[in-house]
Gaussian input, Z-matrix of N, CA and C with variables (Angstrom, degrees):
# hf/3-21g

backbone

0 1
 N
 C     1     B1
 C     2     B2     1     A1
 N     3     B3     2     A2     1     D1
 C     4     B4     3     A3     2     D2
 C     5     B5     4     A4     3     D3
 N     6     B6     5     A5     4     D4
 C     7     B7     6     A6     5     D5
 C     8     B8     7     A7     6     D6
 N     9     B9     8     A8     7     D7
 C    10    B10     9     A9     8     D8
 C    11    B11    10    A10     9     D9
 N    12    B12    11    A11    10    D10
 C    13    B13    12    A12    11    D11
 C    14    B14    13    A13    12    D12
 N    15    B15    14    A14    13    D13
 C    16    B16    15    A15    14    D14
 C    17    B17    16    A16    15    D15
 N    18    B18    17    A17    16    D16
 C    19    B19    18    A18    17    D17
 C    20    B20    19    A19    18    D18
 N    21    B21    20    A20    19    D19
 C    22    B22    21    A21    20    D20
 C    23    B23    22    A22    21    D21
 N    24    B24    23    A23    22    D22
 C    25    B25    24    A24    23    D23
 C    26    B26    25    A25    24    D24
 N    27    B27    26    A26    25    D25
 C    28    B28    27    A27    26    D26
 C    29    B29    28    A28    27    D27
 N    30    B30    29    A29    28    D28
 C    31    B31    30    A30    29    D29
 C    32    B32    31    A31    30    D30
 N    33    B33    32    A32    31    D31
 C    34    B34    33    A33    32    D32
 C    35    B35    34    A34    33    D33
 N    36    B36    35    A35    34    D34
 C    37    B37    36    A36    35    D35
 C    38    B38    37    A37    36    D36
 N    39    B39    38    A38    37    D37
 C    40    B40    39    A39    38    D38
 C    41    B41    40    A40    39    D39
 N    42    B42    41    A41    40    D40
 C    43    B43    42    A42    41    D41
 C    44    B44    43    A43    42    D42
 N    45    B45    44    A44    43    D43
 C    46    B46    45    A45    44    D44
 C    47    B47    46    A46    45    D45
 N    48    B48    47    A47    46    D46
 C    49    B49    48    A48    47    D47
 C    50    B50    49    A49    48    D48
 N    51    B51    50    A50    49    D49
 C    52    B52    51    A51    50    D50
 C    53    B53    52    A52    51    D51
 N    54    B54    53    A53    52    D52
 C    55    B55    54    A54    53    D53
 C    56    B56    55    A55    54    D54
 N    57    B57    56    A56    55    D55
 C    58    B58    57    A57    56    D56
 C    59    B59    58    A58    57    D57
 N    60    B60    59    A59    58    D58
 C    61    B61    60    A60    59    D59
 C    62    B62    61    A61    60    D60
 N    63    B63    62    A62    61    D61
 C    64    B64    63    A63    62    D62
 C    65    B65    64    A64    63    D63
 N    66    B66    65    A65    64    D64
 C    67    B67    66    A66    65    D65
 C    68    B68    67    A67    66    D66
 N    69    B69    68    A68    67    D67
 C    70    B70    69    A69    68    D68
 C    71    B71    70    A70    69    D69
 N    72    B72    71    A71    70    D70
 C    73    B73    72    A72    71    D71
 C    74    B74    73    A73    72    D72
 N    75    B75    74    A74    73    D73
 C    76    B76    75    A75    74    D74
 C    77    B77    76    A76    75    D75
 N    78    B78    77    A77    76    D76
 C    79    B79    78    A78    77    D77
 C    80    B80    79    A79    78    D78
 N    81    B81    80    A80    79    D79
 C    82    B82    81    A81    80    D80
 C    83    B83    82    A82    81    D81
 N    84    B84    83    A83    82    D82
 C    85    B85    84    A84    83    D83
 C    86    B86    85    A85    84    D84
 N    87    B87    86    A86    85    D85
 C    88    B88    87    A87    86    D86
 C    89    B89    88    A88    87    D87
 N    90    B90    89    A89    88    D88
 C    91    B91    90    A90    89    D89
 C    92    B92    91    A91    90    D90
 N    93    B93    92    A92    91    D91
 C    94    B94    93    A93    92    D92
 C    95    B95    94    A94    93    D93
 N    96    B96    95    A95    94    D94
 C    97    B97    96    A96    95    D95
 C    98    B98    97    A97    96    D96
 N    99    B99    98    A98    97    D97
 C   100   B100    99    A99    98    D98
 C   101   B101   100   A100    99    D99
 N   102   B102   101   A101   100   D100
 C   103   B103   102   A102   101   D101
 C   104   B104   103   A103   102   D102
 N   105   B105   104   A104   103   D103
 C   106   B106   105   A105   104   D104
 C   107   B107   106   A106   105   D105
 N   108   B108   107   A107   106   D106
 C   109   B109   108   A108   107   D107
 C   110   B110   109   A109   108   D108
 N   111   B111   110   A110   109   D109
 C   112   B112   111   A111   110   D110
 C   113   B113   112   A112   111   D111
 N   114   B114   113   A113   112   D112
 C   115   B115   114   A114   113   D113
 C   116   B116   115   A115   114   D114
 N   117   B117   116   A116   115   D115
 C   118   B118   117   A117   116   D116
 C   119   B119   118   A118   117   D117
 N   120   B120   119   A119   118   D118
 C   121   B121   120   A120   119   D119
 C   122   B122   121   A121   120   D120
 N   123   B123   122   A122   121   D121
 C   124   B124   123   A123   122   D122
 C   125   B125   124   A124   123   D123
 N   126   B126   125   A125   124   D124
 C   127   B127   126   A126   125   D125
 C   128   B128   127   A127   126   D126
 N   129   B129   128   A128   127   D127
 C   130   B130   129   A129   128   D128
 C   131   B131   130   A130   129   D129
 N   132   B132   131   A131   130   D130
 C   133   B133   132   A132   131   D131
 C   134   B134   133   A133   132   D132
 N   135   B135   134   A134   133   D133
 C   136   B136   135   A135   134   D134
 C   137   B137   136   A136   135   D135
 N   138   B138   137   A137   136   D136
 C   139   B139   138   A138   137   D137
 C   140   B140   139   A139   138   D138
 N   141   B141   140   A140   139   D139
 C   142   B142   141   A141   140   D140
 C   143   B143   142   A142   141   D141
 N   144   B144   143   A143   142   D142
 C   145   B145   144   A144   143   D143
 C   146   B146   145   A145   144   D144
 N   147   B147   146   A146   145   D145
 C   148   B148   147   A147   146   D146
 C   149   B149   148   A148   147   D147
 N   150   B150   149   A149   148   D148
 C   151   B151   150   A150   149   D149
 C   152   B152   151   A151   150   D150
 N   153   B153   152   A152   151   D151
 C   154   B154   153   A153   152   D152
 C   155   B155   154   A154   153   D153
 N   156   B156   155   A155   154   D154
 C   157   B157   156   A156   155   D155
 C   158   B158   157   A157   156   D156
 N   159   B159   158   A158   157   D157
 C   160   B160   159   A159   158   D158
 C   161   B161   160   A160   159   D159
 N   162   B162   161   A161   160   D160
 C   163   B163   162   A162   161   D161
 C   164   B164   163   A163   162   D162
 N   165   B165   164   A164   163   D163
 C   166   B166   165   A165   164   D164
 C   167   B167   166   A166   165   D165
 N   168   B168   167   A167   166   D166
 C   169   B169   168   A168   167   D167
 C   170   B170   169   A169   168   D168
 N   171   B171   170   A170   169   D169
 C   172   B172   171   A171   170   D170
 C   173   B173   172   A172   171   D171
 N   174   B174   173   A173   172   D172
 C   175   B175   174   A174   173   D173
 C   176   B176   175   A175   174   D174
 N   177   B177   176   A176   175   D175
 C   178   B178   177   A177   176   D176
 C   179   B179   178   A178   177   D177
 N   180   B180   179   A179   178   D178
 C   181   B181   180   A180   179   D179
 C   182   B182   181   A181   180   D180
 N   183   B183   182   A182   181   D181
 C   184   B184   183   A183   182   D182
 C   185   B185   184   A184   183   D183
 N   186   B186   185   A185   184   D184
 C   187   B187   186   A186   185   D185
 C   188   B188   187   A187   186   D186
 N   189   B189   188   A188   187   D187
 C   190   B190   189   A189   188   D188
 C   191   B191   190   A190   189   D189
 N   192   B192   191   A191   190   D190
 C   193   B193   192   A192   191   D191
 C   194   B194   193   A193   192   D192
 N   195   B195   194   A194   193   D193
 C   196   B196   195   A195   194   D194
 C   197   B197   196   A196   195   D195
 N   198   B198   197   A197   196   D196
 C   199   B199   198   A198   197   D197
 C   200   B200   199   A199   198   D198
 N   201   B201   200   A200   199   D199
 C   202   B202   201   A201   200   D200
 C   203   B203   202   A202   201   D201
 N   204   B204   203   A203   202   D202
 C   205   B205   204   A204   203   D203
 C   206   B206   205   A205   204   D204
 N   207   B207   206   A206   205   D205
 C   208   B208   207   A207   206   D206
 C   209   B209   208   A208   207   D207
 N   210   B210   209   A209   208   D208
 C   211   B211   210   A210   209   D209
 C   212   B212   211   A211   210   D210
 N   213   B213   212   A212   211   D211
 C   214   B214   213   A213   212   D212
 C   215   B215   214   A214   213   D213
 N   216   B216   215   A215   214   D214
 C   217   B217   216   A216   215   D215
 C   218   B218   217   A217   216   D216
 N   219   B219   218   A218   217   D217
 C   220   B220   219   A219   218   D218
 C   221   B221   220   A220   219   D219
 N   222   B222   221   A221   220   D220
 C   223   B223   222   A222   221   D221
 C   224   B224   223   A223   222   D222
 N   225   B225   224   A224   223   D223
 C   226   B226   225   A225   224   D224
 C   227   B227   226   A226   225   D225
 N   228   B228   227   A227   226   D226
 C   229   B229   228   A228   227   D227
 C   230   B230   229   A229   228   D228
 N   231   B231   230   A230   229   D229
 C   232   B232   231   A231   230   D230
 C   233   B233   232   A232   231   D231
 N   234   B234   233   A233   232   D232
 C   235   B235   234   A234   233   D233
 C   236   B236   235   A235   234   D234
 N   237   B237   236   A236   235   D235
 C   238   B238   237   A237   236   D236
 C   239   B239   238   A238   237   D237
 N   240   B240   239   A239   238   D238
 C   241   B241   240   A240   239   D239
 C   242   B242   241   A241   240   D240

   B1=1.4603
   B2=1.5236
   B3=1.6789
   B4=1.3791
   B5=2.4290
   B6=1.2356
   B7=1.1953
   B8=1.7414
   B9=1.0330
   B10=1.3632
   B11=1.8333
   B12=1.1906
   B13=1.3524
   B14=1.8409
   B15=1.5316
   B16=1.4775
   B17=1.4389
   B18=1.1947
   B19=1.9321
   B20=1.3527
   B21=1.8685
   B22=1.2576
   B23=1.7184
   B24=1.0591
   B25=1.3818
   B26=1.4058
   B27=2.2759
   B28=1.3117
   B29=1.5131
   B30=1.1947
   B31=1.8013
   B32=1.4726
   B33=0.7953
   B34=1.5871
   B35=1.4741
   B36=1.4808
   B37=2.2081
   B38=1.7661
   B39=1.3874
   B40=1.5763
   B41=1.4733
   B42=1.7588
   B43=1.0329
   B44=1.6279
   B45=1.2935
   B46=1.2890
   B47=0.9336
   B48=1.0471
   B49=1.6049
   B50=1.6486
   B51=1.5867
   B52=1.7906
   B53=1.4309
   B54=1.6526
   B55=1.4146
   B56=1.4515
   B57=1.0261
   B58=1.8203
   B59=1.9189
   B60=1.1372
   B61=1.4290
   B62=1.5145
   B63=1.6520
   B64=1.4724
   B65=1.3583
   B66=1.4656
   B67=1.5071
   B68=1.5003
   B69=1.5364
   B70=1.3268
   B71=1.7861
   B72=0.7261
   B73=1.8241
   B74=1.5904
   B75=1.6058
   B76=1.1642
   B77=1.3887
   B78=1.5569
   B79=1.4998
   B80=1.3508
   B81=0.9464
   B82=1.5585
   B83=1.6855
   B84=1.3918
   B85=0.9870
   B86=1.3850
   B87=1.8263
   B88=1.0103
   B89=1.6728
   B90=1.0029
   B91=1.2511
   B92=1.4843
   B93=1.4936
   B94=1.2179
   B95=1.4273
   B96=1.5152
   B97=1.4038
   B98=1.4292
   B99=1.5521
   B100=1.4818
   B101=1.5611
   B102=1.3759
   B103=1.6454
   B104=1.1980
   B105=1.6107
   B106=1.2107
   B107=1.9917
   B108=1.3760
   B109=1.4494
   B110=1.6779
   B111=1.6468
   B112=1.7614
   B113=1.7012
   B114=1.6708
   B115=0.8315
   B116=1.8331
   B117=1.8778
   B118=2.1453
   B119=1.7248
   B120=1.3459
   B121=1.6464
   B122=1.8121
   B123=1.1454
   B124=1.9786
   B125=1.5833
   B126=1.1651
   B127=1.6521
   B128=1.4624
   B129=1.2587
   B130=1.6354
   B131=1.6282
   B132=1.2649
   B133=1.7260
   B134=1.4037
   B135=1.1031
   B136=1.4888
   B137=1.8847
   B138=1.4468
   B139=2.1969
   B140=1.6581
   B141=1.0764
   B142=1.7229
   B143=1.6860
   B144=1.2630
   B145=1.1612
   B146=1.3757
   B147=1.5409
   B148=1.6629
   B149=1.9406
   B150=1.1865
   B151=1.2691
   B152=1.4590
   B153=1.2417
   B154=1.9716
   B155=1.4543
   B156=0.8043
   B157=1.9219
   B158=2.1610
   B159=1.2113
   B160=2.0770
   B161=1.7214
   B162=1.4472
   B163=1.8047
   B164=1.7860
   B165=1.0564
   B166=1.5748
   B167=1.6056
   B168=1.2216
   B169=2.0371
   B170=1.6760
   B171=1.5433
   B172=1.6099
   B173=1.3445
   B174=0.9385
   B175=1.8800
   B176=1.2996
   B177=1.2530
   B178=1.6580
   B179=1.7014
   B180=1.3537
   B181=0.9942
   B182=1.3372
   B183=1.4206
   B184=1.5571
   B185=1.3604
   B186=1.8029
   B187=1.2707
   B188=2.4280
   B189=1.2242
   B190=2.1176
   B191=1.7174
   B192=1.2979
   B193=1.7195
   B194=1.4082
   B195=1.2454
   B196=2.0086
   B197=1.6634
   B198=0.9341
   B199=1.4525
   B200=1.7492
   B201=1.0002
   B202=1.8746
   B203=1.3543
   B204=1.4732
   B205=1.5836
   B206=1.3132
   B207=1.2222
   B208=2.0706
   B209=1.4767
   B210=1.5091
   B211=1.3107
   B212=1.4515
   B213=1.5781
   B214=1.6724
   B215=1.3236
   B216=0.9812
   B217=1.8241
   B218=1.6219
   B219=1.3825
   B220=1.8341
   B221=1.9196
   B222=1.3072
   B223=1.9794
   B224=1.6850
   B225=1.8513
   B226=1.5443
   B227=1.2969
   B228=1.6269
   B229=2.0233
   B230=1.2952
   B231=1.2002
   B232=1.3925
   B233=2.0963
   B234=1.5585
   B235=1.4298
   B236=1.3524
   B237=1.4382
   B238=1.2145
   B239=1.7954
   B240=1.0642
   B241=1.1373
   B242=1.5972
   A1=108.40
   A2=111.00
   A3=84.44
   A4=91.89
   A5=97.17
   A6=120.77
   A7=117.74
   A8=130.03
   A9=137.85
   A10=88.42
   A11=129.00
   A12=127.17
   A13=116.44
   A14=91.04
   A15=100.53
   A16=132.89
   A17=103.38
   A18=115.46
   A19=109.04
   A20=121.05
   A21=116.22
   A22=116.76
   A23=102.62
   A24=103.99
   A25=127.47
   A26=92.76
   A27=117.92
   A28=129.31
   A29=116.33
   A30=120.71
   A31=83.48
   A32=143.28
   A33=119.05
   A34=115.82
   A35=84.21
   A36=92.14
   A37=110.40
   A38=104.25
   A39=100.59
   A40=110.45
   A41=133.93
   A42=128.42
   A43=99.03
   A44=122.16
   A45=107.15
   A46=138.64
   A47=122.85
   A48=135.44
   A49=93.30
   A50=117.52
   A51=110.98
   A52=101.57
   A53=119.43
   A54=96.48
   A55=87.90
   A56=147.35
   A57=140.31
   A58=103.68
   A59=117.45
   A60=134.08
   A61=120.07
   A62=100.35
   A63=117.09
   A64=118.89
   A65=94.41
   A66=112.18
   A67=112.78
   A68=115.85
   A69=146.65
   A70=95.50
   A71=124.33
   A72=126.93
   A73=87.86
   A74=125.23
   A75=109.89
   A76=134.80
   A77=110.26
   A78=127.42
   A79=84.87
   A80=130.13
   A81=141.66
   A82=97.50
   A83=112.62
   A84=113.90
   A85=123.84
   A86=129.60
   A87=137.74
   A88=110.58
   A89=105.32
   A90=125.12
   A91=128.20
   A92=116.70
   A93=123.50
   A94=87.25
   A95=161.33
   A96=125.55
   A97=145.95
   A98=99.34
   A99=123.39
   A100=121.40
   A101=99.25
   A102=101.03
   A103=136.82
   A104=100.43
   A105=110.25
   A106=116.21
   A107=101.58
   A108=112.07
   A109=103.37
   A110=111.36
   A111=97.85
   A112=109.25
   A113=106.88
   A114=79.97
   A115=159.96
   A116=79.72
   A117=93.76
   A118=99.87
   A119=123.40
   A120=111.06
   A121=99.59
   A122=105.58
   A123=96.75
   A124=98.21
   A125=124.90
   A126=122.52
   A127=111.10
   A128=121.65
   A129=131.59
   A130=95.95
   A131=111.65
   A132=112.56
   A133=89.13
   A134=123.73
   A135=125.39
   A136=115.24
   A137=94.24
   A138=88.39
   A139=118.43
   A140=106.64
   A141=109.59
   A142=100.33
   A143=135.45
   A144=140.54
   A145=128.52
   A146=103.55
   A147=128.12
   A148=90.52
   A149=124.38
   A150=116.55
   A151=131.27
   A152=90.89
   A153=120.86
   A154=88.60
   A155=130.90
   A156=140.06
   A157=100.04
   A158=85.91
   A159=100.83
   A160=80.69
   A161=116.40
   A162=107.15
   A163=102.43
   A164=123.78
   A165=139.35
   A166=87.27
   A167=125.83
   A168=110.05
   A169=81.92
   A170=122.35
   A171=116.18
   A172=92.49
   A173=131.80
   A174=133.24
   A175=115.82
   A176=106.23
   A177=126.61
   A178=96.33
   A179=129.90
   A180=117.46
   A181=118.34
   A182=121.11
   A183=120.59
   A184=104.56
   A185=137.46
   A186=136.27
   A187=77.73
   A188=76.61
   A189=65.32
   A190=121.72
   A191=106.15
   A192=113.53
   A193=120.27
   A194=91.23
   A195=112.61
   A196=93.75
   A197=154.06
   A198=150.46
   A199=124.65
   A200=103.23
   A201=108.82
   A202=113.64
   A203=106.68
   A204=122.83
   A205=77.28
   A206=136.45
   A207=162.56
   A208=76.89
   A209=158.46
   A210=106.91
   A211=110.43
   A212=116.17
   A213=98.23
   A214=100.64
   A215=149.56
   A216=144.11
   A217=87.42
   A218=78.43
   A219=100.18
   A220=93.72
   A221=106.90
   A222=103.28
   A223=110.49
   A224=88.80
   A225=99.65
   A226=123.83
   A227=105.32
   A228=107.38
   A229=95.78
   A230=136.08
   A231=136.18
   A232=99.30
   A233=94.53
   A234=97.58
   A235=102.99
   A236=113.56
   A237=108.39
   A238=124.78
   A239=146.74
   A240=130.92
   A241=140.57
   D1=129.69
   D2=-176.57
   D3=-136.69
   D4=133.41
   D5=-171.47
   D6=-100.67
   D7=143.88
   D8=-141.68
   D9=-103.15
   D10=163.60
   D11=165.71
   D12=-68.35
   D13=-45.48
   D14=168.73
   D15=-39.47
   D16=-19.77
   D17=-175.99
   D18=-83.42
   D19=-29.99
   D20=162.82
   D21=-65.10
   D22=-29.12
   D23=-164.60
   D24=-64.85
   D25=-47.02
   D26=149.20
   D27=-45.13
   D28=-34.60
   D29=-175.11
   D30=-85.58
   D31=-33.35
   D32=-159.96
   D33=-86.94
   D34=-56.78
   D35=157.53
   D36=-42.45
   D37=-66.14
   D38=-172.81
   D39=-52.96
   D40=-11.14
   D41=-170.77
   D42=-97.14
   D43=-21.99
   D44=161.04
   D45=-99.32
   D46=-18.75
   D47=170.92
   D48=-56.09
   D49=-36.12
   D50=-158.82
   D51=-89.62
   D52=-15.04
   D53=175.89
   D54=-90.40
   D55=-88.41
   D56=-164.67
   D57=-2.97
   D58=-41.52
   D59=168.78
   D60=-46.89
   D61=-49.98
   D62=168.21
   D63=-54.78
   D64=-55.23
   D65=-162.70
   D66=-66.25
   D67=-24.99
   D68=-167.40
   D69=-89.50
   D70=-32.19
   D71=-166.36
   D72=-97.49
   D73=-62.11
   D74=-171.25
   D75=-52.35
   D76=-25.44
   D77=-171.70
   D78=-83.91
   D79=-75.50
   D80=179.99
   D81=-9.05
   D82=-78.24
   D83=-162.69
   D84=-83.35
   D85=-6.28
   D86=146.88
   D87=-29.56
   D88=-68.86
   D89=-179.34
   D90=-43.35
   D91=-31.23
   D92=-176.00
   D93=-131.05
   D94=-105.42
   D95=-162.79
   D96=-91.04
   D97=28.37
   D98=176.87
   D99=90.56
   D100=-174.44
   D101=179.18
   D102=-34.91
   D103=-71.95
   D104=-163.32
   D105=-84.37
   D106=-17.74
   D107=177.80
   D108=-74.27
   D109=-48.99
   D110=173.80
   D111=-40.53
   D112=-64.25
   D113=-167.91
   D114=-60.87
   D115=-20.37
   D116=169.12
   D117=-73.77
   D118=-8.35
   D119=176.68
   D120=-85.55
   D121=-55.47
   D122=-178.17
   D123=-55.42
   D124=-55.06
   D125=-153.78
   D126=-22.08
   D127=-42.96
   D128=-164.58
   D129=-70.54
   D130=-48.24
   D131=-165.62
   D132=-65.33
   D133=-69.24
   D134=-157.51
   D135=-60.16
   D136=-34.11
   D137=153.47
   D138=-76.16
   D139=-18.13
   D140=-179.20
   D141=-81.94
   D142=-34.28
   D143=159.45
   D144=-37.68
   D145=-60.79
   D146=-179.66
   D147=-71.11
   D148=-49.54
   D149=-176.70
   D150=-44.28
   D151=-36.23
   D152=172.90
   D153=-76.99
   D154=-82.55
   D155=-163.86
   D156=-30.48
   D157=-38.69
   D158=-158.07
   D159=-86.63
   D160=-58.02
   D161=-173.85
   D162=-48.46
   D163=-56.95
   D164=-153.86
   D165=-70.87
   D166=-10.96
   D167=-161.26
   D168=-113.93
   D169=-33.00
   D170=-174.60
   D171=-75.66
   D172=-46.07
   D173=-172.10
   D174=-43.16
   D175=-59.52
   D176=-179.71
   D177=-62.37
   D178=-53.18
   D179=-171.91
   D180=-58.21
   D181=-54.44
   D182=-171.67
   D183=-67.06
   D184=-9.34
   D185=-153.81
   D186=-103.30
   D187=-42.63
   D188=172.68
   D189=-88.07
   D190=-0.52
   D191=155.97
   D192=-63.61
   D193=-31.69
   D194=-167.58
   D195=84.50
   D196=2.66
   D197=142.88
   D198=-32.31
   D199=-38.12
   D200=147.61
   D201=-152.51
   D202=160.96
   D203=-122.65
   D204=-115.62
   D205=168.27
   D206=-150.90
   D207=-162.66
   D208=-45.12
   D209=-158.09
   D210=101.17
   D211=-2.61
   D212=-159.72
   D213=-145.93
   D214=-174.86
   D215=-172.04
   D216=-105.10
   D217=161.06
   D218=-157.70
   D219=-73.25
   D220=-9.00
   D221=-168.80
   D222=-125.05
   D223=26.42
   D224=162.29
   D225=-60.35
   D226=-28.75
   D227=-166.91
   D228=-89.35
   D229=-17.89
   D230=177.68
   D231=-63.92
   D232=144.24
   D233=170.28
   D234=-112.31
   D235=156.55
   D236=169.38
   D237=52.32
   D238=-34.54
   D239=136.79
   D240=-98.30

């Protein structure tokens, strides 16, 4: 399997942009049907968030197993030597 660098970059953006989303729905909805209902309405965004966060931390891992391939020599992250 071989995966682009860009896909980390993407999960991580999409993981913040989606909690700001959370955080944005919960206030939102504090406001118009209170506490405890924001919070069972964000709950879903904010596990779909962590889900991206947990995909993007297993990704990176198997991509430093050598289990899927970036495409790039293993002494790309190295600078200079």
């Amino acid at each position: 399997m071989r995966i682009d660098r860009q896909v980390f970059v993407k999960l991580m953006l999409g993981t913040f942009l989606t909690l700001i989303l959370a955080f944005v729905v919960r206030g939102t909805s504090t406001v118009v049907v209170g506490s405890e209902t924001a919070q069972v309405v964000a709950a879903p965004v904010f596990v779909f968030a962590v889900g991206m966060a947990a995909a993007a931390f297993l990704l990176s891992v198997l991509v430093k197993l050598g289990l899927v391939d970036t495409g790039e020599p293993a002494d790309a992250d190295s600078v200079g030597g």
